[in-house]
C-alpha positions in Angstrom: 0.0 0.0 0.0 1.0 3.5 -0.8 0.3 6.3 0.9 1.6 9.6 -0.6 0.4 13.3 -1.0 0.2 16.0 1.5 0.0 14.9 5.3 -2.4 17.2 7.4 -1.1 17.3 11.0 1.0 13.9 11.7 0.4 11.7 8.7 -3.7 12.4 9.2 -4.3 12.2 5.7 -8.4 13.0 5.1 -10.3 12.3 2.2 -8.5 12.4 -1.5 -5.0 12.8 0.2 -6.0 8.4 0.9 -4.3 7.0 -1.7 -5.2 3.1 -1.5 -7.1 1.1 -3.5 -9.1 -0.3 -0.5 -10.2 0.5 2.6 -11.8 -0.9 6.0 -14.2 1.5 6.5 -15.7 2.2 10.0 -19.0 4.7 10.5 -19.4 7.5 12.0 -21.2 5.9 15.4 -17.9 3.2 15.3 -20.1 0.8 13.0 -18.0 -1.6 10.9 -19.1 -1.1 7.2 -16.6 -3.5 5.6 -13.6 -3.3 3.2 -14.6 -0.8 0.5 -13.2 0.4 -2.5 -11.7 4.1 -2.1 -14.3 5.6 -4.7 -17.2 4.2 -2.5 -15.6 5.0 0.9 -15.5 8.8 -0.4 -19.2 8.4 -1.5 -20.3 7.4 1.5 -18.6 10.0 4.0 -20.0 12.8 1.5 -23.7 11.5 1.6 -22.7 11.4 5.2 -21.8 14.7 5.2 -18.6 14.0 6.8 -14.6 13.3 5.9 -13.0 10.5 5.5 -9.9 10.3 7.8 -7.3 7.8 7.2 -7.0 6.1 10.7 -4.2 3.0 10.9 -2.5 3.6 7.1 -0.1 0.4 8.2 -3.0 -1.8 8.4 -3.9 -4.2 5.7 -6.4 -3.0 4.6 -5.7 0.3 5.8 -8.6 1.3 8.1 -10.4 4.8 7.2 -13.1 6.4 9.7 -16.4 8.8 8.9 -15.9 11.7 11.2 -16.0 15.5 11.5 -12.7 15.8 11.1 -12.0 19.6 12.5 -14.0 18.7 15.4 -11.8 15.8 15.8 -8.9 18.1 15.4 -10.4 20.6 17.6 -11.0 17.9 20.5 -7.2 16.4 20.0 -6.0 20.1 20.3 -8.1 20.5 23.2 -7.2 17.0 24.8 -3.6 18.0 24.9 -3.8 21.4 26.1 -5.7 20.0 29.4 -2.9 17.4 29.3 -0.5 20.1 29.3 -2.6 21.7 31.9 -2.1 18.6 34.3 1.4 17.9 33.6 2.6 21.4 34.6 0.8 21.3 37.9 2.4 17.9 38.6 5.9 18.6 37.7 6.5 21.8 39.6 9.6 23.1 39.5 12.5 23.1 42.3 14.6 26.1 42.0 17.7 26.0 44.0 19.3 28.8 46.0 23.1 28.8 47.0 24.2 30.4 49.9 27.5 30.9 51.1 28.8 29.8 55.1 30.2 33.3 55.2 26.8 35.4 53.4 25.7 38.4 54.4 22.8 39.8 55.9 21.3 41.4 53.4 22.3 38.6 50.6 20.7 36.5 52.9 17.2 38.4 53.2 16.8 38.7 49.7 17.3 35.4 48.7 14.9 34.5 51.5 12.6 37.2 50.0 13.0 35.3 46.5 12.4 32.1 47.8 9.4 32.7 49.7 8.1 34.4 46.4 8.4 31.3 44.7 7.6 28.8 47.9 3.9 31.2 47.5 3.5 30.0 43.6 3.3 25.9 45.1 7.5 25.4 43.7 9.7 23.1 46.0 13.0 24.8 46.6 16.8 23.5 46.8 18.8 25.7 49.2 22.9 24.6 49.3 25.8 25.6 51.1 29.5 25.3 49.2 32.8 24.7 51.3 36.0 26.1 50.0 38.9 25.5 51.4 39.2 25.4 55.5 35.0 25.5 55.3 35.0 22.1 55.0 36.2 21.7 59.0 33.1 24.1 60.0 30.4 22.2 58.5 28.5 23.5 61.3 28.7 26.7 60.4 26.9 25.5 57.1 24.2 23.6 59.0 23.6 26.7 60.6 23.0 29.0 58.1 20.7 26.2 56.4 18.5 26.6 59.4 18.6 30.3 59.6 16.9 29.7 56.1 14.8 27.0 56.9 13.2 29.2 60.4 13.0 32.7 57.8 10.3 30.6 55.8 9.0 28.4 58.5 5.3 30.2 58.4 5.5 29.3 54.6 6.9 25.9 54.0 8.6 22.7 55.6 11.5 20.8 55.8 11.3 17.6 53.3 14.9 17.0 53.5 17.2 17.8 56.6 20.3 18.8 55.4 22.9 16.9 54.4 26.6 16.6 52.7 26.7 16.0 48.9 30.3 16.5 48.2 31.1 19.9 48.6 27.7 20.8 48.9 25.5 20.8 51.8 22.2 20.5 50.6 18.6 20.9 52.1 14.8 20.3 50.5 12.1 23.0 51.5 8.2 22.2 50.6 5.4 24.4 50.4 2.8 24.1 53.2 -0.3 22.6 51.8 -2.8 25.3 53.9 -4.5 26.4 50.4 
């Protein structure tokens, strides 16, 4: 079977764009009508009133449906915009936020000002610590500015991970409350 001309979104080809010599054709209420030549196929989706849309072009015989197609088009587009939708609320971002053990005050306040910005929008946050040098003997001094942060967003989100050394890096997980 060949199927050639011009495809219409992802290889949907619709009506003379079908270019086999027969077809399984199915209704437009899902009815099976049978393997049908292509002439008749076309007949019968224009009586209908409808297109026919080439479904499964690999099968033998390829299999061709009656439907609306922009409405089928218009519910697909639909379909994956609520998809969308769902995914982005699912996979919320973590933005991550690296302090210093020596960071100032006011360094300090506005990344907690940022974070709690983004801790308000539902977004899990990443907070680290790096060690250079001599640091690395004061890791104390690391955990403690972890939980400075951790008590400046305390009325806004939780703990998920207690801090802990990655390398380098001490690093710490903060959650959003779920009070909404």
């Amino acid at each position: 079977m060949e199927v050639s001309g011009i495809a219409r979104d992802k290889d949907m080809y619709i009506n003379e764009q079908i270019r086999a010599k027969e077809v399984m054709v199915i209704g437009p209420n899902g009815e099976q009508l049978g393997v049908k030549p292509i002439k008749d196929a076309l007949t019968l989706a224009s009586y209908a009133g409808f297109d026919l849309v080439l479904m499964s072009p690999n099968a033998t015989p390829p299999v061709c449906k009656i439907m609306d197609y922009n409405k089928f088009k218009y519910e697909s587009k639909k379909k994956q915009k609520e998809n969308m939708k769902r995914q982005r609320e699912t996979n919320l971002e973590v933005k991550e936020y690296r302090l210093s053990v020596t960071i100032d005050v006011h360094d300090f306040d506005t990344r907690v000002r940022n974070a709690s910005k983004y801790l308000e929008k539902g977004h899990r946050i990443k907070v680290s610590v790096r060690f250079r040098g001599r640091q690395m003997a004061h890791q104390e001094l690391g955990r403690d500015v972890l939980m400075r942060f951790a008590a400046a967003v305390e009325n806004i989100a939780t703990i998920e991970q207690q801090p802990k050394m990655e390398g380098y890096f001490m690093t710490m997980m903060l959650m959003p409350n779920k009070e909404k």
